[in-house]
Each structure stands twice: as structure tokens, then as C-alpha cells.
ZADO-1210 file (C-alpha; in nm, 4 decimals, padded with zeros to 6 digits):
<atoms>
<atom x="-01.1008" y="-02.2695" z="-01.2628" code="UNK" pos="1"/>
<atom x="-00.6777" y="-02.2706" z="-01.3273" code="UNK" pos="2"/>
<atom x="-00.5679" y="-02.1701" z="-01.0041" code="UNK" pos="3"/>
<atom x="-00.3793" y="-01.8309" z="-00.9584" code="UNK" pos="4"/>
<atom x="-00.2609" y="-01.8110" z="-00.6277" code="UNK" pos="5"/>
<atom x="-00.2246" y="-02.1377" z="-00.3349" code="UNK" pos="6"/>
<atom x="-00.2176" y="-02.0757" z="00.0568" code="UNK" pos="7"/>
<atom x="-00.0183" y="-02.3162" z="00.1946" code="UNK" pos="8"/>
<atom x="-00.2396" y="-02.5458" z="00.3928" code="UNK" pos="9"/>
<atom x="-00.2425" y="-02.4668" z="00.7887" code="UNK" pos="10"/>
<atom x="-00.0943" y="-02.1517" z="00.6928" code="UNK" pos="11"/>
<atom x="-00.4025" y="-01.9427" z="00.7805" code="UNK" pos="12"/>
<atom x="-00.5977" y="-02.0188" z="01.1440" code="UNK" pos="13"/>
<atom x="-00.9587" y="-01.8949" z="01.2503" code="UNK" pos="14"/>
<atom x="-00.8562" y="-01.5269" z="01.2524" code="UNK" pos="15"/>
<atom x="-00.6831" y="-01.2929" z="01.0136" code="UNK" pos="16"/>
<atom x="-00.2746" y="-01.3443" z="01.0413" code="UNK" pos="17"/>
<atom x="-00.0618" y="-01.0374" z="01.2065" code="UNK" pos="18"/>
<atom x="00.2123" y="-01.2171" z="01.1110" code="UNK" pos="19"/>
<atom x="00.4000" y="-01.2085" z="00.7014" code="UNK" pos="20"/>
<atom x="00.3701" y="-01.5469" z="00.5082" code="UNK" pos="21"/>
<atom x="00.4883" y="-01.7017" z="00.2052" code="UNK" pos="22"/>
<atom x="00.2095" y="-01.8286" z="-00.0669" code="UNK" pos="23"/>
<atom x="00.2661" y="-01.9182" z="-00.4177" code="UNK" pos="24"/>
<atom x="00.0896" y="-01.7919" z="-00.7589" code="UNK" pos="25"/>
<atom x="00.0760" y="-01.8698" z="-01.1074" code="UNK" pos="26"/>
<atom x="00.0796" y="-01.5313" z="-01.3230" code="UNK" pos="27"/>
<atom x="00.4533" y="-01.5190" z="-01.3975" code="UNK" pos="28"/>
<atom x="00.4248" y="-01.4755" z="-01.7586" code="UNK" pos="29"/>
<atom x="00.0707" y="-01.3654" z="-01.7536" code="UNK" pos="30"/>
<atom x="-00.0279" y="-01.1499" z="-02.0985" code="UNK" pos="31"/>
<atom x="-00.1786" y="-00.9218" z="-01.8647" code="UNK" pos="32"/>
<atom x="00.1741" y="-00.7960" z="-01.6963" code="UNK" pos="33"/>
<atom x="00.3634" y="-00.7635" z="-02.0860" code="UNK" pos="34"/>
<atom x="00.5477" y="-00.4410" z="-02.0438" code="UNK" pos="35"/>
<atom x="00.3419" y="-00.3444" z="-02.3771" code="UNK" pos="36"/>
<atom x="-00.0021" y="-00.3836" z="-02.1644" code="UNK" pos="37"/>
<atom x="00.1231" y="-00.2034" z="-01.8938" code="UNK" pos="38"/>
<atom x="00.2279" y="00.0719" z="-02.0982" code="UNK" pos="39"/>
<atom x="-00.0958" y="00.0662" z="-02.2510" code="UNK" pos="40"/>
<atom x="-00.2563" y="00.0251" z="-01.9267" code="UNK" pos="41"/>
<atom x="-00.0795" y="00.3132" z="-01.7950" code="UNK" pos="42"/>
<atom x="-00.1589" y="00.5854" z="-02.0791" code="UNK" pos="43"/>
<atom x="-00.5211" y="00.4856" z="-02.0404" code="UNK" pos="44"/>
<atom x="-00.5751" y="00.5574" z="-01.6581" code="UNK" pos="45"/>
<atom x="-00.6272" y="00.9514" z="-01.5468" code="UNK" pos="46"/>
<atom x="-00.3233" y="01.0705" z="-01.4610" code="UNK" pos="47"/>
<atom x="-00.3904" y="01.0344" z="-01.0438" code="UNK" pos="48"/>
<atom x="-00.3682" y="00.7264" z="-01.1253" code="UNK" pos="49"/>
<atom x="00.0185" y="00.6677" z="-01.2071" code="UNK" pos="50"/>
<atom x="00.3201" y="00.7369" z="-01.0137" code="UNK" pos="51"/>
<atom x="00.6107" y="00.7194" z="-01.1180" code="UNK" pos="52"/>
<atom x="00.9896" y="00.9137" z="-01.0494" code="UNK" pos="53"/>
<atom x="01.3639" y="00.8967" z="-01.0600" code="UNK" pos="54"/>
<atom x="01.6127" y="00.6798" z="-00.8153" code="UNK" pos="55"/>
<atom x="01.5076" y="00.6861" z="-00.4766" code="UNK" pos="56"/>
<atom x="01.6419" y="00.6349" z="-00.1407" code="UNK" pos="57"/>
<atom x="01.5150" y="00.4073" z="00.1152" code="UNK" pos="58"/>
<atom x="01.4778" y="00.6994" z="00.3438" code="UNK" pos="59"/>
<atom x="01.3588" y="00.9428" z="00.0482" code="UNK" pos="60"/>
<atom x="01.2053" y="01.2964" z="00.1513" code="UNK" pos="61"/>
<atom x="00.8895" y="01.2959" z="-00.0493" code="UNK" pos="62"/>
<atom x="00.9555" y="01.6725" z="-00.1042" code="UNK" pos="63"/>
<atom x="01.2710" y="01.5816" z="-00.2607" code="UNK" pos="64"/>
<atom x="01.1539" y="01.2850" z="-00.5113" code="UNK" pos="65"/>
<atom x="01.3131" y="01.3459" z="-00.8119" code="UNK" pos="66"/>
<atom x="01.1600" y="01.3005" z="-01.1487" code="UNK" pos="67"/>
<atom x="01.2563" y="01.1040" z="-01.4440" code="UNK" pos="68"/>
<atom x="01.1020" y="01.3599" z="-01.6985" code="UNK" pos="69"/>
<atom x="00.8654" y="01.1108" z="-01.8591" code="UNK" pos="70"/>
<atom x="00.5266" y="01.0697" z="-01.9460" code="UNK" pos="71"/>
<atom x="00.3548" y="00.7280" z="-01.7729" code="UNK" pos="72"/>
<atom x="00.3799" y="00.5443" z="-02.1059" code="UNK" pos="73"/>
<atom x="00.7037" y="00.6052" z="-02.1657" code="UNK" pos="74"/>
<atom x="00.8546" y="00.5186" z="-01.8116" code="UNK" pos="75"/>
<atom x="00.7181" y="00.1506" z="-01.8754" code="UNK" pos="76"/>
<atom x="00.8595" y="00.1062" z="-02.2447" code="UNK" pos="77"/>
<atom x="01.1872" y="00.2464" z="-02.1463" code="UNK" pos="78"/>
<atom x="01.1805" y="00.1139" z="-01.7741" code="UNK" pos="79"/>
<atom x="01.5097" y="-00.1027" z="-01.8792" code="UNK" pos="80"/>
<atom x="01.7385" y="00.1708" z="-01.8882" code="UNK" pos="81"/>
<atom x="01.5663" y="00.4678" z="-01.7117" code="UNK" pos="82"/>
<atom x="01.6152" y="00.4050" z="-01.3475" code="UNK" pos="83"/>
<atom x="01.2332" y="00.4573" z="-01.2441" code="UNK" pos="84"/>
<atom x="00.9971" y="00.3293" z="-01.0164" code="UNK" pos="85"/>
<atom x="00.6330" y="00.3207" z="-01.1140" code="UNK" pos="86"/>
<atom x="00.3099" y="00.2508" z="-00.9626" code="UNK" pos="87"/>
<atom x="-00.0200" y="00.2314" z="-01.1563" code="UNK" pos="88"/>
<atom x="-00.3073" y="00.2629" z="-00.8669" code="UNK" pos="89"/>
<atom x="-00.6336" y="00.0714" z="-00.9115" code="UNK" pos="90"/>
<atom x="-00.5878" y="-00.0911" z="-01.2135" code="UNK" pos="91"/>
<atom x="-00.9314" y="-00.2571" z="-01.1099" code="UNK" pos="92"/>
<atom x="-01.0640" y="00.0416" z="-01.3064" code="UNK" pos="93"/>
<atom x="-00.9460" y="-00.1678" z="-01.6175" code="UNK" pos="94"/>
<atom x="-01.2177" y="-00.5027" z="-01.6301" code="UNK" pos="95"/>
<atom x="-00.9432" y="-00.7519" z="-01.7574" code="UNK" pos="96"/>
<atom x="-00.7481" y="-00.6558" z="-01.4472" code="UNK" pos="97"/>
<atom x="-01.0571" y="-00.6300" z="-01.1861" code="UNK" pos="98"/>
<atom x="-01.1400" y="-01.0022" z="-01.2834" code="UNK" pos="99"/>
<atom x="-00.7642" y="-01.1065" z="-01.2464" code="UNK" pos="100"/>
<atom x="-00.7966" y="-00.9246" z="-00.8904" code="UNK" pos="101"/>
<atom x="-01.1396" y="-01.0822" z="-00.8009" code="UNK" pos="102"/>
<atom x="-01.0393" y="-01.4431" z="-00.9569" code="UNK" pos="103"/>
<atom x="-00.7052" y="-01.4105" z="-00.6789" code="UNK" pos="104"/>
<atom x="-00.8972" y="-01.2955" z="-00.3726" code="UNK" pos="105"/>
<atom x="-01.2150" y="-01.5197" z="-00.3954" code="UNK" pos="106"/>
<atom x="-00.9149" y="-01.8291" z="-00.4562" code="UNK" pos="107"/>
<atom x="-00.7667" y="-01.7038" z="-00.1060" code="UNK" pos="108"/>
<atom x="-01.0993" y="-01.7219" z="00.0731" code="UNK" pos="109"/>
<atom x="-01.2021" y="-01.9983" z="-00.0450" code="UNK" pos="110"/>
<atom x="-00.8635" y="-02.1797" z="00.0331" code="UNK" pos="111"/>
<atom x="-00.8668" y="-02.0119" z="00.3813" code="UNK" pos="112"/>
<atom x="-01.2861" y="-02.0285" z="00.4578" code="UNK" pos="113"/>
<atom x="-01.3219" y="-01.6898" z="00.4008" code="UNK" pos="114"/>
<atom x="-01.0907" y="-01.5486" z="00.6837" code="UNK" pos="115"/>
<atom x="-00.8931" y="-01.3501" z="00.3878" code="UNK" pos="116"/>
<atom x="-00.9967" y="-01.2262" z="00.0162" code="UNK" pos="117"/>
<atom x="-01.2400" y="-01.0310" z="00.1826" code="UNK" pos="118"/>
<atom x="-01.4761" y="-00.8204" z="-00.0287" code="UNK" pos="119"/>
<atom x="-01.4675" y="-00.5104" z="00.0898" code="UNK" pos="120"/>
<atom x="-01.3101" y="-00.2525" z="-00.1278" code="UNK" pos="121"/>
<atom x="-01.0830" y="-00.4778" z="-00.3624" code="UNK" pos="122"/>
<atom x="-00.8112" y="-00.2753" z="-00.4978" code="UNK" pos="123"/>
<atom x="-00.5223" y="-00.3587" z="-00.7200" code="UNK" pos="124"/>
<atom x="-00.1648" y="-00.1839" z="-00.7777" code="UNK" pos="125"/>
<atom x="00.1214" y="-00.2932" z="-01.0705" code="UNK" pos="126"/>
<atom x="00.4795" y="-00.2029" z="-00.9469" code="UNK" pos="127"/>
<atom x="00.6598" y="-00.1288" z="-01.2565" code="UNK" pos="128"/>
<atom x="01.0700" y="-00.0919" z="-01.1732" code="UNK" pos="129"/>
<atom x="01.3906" y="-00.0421" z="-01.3177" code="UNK" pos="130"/>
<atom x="01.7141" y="-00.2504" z="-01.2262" code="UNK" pos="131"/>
<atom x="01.8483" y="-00.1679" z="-00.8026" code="UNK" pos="132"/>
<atom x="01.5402" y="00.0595" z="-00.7441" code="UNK" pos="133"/>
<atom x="01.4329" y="00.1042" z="-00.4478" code="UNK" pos="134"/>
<atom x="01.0700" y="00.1666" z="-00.2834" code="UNK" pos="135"/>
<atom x="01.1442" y="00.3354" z="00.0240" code="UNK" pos="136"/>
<atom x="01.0156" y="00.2380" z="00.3909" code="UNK" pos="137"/>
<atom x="00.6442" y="00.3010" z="00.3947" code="UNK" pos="138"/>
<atom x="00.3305" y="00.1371" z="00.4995" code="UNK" pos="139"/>
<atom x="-00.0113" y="00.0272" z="00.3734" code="UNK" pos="140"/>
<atom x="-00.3472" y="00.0959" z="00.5319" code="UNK" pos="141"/>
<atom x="-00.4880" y="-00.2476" z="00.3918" code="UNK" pos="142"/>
<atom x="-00.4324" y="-00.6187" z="00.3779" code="UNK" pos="143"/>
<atom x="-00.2051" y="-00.6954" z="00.0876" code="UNK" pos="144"/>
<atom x="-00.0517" y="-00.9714" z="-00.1248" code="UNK" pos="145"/>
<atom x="00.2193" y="-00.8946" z="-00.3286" code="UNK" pos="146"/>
<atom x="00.2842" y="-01.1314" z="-00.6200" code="UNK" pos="147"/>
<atom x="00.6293" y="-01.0967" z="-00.7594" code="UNK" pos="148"/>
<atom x="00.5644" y="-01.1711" z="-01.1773" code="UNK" pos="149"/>
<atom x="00.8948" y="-01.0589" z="-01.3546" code="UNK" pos="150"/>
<atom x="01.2276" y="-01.0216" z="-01.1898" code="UNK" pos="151"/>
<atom x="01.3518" y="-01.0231" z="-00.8184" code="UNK" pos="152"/>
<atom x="01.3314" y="-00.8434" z="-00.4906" code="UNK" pos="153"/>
<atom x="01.3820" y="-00.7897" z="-00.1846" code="UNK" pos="154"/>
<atom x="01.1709" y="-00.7151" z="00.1354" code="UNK" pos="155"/>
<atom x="01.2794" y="-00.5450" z="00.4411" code="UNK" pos="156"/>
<atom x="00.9516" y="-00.5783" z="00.6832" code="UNK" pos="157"/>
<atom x="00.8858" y="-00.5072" z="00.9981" code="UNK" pos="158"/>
<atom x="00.6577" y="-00.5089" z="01.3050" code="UNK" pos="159"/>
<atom x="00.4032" y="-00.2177" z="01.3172" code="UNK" pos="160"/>
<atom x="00.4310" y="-00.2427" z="01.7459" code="UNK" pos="161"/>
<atom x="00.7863" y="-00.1546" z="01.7070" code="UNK" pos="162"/>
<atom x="00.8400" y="00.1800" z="01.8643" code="UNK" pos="163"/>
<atom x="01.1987" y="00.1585" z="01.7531" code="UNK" pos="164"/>
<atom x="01.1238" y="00.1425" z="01.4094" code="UNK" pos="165"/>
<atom x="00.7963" y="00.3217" z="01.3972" code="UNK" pos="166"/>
<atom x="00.5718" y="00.6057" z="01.6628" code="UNK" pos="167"/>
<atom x="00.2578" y="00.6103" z="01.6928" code="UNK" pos="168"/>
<atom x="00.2393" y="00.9153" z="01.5541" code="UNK" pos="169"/>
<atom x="00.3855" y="00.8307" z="01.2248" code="UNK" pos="170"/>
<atom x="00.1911" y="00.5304" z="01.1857" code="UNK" pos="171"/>
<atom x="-00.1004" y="00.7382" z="01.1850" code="UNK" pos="172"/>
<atom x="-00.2891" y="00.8702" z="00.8668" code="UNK" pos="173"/>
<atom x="-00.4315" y="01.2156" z="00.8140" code="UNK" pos="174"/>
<atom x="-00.5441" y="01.3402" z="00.4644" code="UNK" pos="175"/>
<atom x="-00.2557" y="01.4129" z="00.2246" code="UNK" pos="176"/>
<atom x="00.0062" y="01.2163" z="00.4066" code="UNK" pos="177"/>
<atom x="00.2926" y="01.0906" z="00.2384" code="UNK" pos="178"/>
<atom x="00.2882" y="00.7084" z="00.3082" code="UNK" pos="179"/>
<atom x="00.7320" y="00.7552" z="00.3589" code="UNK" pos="180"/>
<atom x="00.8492" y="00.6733" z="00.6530" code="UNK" pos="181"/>
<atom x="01.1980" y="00.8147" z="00.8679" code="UNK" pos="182"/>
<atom x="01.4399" y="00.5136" z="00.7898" code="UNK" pos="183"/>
<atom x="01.8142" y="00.4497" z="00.9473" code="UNK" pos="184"/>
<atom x="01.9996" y="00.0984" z="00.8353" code="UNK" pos="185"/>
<atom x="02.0362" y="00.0030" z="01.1769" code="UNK" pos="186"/>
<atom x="01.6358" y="-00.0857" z="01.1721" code="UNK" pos="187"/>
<atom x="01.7567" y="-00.3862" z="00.9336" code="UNK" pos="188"/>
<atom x="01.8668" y="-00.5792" z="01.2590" code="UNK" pos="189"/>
<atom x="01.4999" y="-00.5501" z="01.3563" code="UNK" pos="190"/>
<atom x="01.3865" y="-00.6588" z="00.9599" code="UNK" pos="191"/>
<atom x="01.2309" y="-00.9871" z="00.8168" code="UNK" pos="192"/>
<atom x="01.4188" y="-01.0516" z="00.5018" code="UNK" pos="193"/>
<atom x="01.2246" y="-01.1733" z="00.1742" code="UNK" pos="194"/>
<atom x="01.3512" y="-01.2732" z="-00.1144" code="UNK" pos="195"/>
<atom x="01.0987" y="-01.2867" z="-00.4368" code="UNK" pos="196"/>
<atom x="01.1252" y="-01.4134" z="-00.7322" code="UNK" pos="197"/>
<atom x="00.8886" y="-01.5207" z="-00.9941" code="UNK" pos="198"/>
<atom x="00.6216" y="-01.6907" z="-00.8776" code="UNK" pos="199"/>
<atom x="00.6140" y="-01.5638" z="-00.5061" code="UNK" pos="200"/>
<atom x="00.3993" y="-01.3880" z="-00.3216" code="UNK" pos="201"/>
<atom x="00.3957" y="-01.2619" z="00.0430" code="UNK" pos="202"/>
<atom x="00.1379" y="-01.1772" z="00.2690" code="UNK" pos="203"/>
<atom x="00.2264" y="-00.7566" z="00.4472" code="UNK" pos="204"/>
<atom x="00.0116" y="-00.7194" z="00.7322" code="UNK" pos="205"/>
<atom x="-00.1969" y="-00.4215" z="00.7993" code="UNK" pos="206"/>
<atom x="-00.0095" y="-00.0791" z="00.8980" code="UNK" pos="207"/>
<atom x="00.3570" y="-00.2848" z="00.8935" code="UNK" pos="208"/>
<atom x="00.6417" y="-00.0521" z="00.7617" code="UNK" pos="209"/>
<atom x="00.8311" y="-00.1932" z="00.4392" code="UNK" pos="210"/>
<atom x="01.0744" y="-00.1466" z="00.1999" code="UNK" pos="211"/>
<atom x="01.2234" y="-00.2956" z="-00.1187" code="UNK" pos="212"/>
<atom x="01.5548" y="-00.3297" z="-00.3336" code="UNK" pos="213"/>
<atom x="01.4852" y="-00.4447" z="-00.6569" code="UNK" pos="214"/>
<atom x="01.6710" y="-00.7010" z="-00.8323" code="UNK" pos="215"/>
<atom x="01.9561" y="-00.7009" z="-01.1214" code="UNK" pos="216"/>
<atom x="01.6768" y="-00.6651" z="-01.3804" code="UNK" pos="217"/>
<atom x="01.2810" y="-00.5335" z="-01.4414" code="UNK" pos="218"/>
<atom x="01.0804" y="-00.5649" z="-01.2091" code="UNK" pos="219"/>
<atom x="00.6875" y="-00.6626" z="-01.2243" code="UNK" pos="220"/>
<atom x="00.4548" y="-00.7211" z="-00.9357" code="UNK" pos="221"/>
<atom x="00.1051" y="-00.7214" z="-00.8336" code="UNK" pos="222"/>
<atom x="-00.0461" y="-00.6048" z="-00.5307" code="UNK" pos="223"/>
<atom x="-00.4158" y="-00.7020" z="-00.4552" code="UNK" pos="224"/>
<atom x="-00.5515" y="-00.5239" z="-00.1690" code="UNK" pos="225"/>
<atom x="-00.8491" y="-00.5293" z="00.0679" code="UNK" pos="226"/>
<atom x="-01.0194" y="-00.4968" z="00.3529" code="UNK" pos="227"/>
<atom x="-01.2557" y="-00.6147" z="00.6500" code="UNK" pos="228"/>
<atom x="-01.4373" y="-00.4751" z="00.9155" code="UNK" pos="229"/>
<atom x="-01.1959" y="-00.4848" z="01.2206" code="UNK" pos="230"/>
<atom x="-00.8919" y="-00.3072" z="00.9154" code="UNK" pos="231"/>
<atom x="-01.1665" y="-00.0730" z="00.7997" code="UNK" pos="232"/>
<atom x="-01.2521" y="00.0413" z="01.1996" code="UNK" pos="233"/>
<atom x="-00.8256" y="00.0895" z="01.2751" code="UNK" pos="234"/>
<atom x="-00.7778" y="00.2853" z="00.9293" code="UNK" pos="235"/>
<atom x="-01.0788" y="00.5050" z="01.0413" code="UNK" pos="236"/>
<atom x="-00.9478" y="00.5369" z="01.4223" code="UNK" pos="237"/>
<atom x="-00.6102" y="00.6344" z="01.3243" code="UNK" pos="238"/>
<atom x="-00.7651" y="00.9462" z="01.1075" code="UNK" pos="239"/>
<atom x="-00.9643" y="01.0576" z="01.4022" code="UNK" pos="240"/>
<atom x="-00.6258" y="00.9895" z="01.6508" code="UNK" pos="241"/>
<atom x="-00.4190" y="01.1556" z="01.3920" code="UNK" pos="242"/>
<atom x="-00.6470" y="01.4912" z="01.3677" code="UNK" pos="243"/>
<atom x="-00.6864" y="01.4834" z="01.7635" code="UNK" pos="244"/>
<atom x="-00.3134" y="01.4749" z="01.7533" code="UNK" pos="245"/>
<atom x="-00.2877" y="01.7586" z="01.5358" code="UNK" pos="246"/>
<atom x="-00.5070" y="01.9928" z="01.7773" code="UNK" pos="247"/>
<atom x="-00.3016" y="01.9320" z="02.0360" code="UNK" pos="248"/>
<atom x="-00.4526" y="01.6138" z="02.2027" code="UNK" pos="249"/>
<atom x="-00.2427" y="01.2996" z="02.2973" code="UNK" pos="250"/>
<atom x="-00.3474" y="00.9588" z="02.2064" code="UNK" pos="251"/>
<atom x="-00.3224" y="00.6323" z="02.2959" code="UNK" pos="252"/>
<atom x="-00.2504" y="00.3604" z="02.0808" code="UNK" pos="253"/>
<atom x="-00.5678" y="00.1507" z="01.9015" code="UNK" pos="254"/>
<atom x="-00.7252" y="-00.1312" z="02.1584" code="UNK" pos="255"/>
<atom x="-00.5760" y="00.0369" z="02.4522" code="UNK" pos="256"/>
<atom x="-00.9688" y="00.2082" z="02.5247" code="UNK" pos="257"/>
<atom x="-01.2238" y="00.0146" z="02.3043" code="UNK" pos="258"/>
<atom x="-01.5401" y="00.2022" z="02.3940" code="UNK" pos="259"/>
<atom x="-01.3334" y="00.5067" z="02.2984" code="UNK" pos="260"/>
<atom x="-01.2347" y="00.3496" z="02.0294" code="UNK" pos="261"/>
<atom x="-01.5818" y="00.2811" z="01.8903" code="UNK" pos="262"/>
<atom x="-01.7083" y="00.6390" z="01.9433" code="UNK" pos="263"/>
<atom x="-01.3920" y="00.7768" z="01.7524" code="UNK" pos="264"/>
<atom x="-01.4892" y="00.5239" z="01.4541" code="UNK" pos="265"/>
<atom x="-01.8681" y="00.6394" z="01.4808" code="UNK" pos="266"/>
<atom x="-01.7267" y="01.0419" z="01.4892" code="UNK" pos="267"/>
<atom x="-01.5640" y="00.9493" z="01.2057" code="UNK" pos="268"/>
<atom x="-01.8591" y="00.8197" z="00.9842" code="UNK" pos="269"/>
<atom x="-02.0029" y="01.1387" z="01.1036" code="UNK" pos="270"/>
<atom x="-01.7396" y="01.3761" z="00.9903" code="UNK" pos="271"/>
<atom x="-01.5523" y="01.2041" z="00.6842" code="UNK" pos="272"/>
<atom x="-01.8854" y="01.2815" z="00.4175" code="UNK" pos="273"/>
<atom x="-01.8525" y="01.6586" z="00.5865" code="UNK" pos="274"/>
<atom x="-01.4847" y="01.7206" z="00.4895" code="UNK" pos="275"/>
<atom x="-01.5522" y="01.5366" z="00.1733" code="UNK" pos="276"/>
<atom x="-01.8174" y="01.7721" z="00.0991" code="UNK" pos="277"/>
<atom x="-01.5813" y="02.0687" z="00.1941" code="UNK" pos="278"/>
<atom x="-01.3307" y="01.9800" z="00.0057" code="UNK" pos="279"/>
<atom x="-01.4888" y="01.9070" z="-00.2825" code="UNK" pos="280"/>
<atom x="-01.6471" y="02.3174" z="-00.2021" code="UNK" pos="281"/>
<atom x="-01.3061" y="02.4779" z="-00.1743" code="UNK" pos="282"/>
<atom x="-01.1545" y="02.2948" z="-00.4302" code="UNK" pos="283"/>
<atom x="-00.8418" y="02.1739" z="-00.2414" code="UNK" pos="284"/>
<atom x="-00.7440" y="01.9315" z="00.0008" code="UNK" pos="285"/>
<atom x="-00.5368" y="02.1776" z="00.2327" code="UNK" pos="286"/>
<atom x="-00.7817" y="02.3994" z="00.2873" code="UNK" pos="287"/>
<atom x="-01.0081" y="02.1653" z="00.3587" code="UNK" pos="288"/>
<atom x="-00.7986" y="02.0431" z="00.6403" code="UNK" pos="289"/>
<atom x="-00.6989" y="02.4410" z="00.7196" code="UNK" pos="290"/>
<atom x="-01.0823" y="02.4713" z="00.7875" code="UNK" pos="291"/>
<atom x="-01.1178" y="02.1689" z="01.0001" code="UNK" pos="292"/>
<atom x="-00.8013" y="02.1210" z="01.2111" code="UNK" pos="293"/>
<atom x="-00.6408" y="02.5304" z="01.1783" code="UNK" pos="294"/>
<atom x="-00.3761" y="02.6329" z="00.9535" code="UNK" pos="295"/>
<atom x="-00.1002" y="02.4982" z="01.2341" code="UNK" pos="296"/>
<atom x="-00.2386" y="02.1039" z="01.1293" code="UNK" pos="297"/>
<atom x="-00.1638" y="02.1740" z="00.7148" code="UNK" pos="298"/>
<atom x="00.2028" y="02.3132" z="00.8103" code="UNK" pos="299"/>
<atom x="00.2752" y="01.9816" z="01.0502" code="UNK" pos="300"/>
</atoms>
């Protein structure tokens, strides 16, 4: 099999990394990331699917994103001159890009004996951006490898324990969150610096806050995503922290009480297929969370 991506031997220990590396692929170029196929890609996949808007901030309100009045399609053919930033969300749900993301992750375990490339729920997002975009500070709740194809950027990253640059609080999820997070320039002192360009890719840690400048020109990259047991346990712990928070209940940070920890995680299993099925009732996400955590939680 042509090899995609290559982990740097001795890069990768006994245990998943906490820590951002540098790997290198081989889809720079690929037919798969044409602008045509994306744009094809894009009109295909329900509309929940796509995101795309107008110049952003690194600090951008979510309430205050501005659009580029576009349809999906359109943003990617005329993504040159129309100073947009796109995401298309699991592109998996596309088979020519589920066995690009597959071929990628099972290379990475196999190159690192299986501590990474996990199987668990595989997911895979195109970034799609105009000339100086920005995406502003955020984190993921995954593992993720970001493959720079076309163009240039670069990375501001940072360390999730950093209470300077991140609370607890705002690291935490809770249904309908906006992934933004509250950014001031003088966190840049605090950042790792990466510079992409074709043919890199960097490893972002679970839960670590981010953001990007794109280059001079179009940008293109691929993000495959996934998960493992201990990442799946932490994203369901800081939904359960997150709603205690919301009714009024303090919480420490994840580790700090494990046998808490693991009955939070097991409420959780419990009570996530109940909200989904009361949601899916009432026919909206905020009053699903009105009914479960009070009108005050929706509002904060």
C-alpha cells in the first residue's frame, strides 16, 4: 500500500502523546482535495454538514459570525476571492473519503503499534479557506491530525492545563456549545508556533485550545479524527461536570477524584440516550436542555 502519512520513528512511546508533533503525509495534490471535488463534495452533504462564513476574528463572538451570502458550493468555487472559511463535517459520509480516512489512521497504528489510529468513531473534516483567514481559538473534543494539502498556515496551540489561557469551565462541553473560545494576543507568549505547508501534518492533542492564520493563498487541509477509551470517558465527564456546573455545583478538574470520575461517566451512559430521546420528542435542542438542567442553564 503507497503510504499516506509517516510517524517519525521514536516519535510515539507506549501511551498516547499529550504533547503536539510533527509527521509527514503524502496527499498534497491528491484528486480527492481539487477545489472542483470539494465543491461537489460540499453540495452533496445535508446542509448540517457545511459551515462556512465571512472574515473572522481570532476572538470571534459566535453570535456575531458574519456571513458571506453563499450557498456551500459556491463558497468553494469562489473561495479565491471571497474571504471565507469553510468546514465540510464528516466527509466520511462520502466512501472515497471514508477509505482515504481509514487508509491514514490504520497507517498511524500500525507505524505506532496501535497506540494511535484508533477505531473508535473515525471522523473526517476538509478546511476549505480563503487568503489571511482566520479560524479562531477553539478546541476539539478528539484526537486529531491535521494534514495541510494546499497552501500555508499557521498554528497558535496551547496547553489545555493552562488556567491562563483556558478555565475549567470553558473547557467544558454541554450540548449546543460553541467550540470559540475568549482570546487576548498576550496568550501568544504562552503559544507553540506551527508553520504548515504542503505536505505537513501535526498532531493537536485532546481538549488543547487552537487557532490559525491562513497563508497568502487557498487553503486545503484535512483533519482525521478519533477516539479511544480513556478520550471517550473525559469527553463524557466533562458533559456531566459541565451540567453539574450549570445547576449550581462546583467541580473539580478530570483525575483529581477517579472513583467520582467513573460514576459521572456511568451517569452519563445512563442519561445521554434519555435527553436524546427528549430531544428528539420536543423537537429542539434547547428545550431539551430547559427540561433537564432549568431554563437558567439554556440562558448561560
Amino acid at each position: 500500500m503507497t503510504k499516506l502519512i509517516e510517524v517519525q520513528p521514536g516519535t510515539v512511546g507506549k501511551t498516547m502523546p499529550t504533547k503536539t508533533f510533527r509527521l509527514k503525509h503524502h496527499l498534497a495534490g491528491h484528486p480527492l482535495f481539487q477545489l472542483d471535488r470539494l465543491a461537489r463534495l460540499a453540495a452533496s452533504l445535508p446542509a448540517d454538514s457545511v459551515e462556512f462564513n465571512g472574515p473572522v476574528l481570532p476572538g470571534q463572538d459566535p453570535r456575531l459570525t458574519p456571513s458571506n451570502g453563499l450557498s456551500a458550493e459556491e463558497t468553494v468555487r469562489r473561495i479565491e476571492e471571497c474571504r471565507s472559511w469553510m468546514v465540510i463535517k464528516n466527509s466520511e459520509q462520502d466512501p472515497e473519503y471514508k477509505a482515504l480516512l481509514d487508509a491514514c489512521l490504520d497507517q498511524v497504528a500500525e507505524q505506532t503499534g496501535g497506540v494511535m489510529g484508533g477505531a473508535r468513531r473515525r471522523q473526517a473534516f476538509i478546511f476549505v479557506t480563503s487568503p489571511n483567514n482566520v479560524t479562531p481559538l477553539h478546541m476539539d473534543p478528539e484526537y486529531n491530525f491535521l494534514l495541510q494539502i494546499r497552501g500555508s498556515k499557521r498554528m497558535s496551540l496551547f496547553d489545555q492545563k493552562d488556567r491562563g489561557i483556558v478555565s475549567e469551565e470553558n473547557l467544558e462541553l454541554f450540548p449546543g456549545k460553541h467550540r470559540n473560545l475568549p482570546y487576548e494576543e498576550a496568550f501568544e507568549a504562552k503559544a507553540t508556533h506551527q508553520h504548515l505547508m504542503p505536505g505537513d501534518s501535526i498532531f493537536v492533542p485532546l481538549f488543547d485550545p487552537h487557532w490559525v492564520q491562513n497563508g497568502p493563498e487557498v487553503s486545503v487541509s484535512f483533519s482525521i479524527t478519533w477516539h479511544t477509551d480513556t478520550s471517550e470517558k473525559l469527553v463524557k465527564l466533562s458533559y456531566v461536570n459541565a451540567g453539574l456546573r450549570k445547576l449550581g455545583f462546583p467541580q473539580a478538574p478530570a483525575g483529581t477524584y477517579p472513583v467520582l470520575d467513573g460514576i459521572k461517566v456511568a451517569a452519563y451512559d445512563i442519561a445521554r440516550p434519555i435527553y436524546d430521546a427528549v430531544k428528539k420528542f420536543v423537537g429542539d435542542r434547547r428545550k431539551a436542555v430547559a427540561l433537564f438542567f432549568g431554563k437558567t442553564a439554556v440562558a448561560g
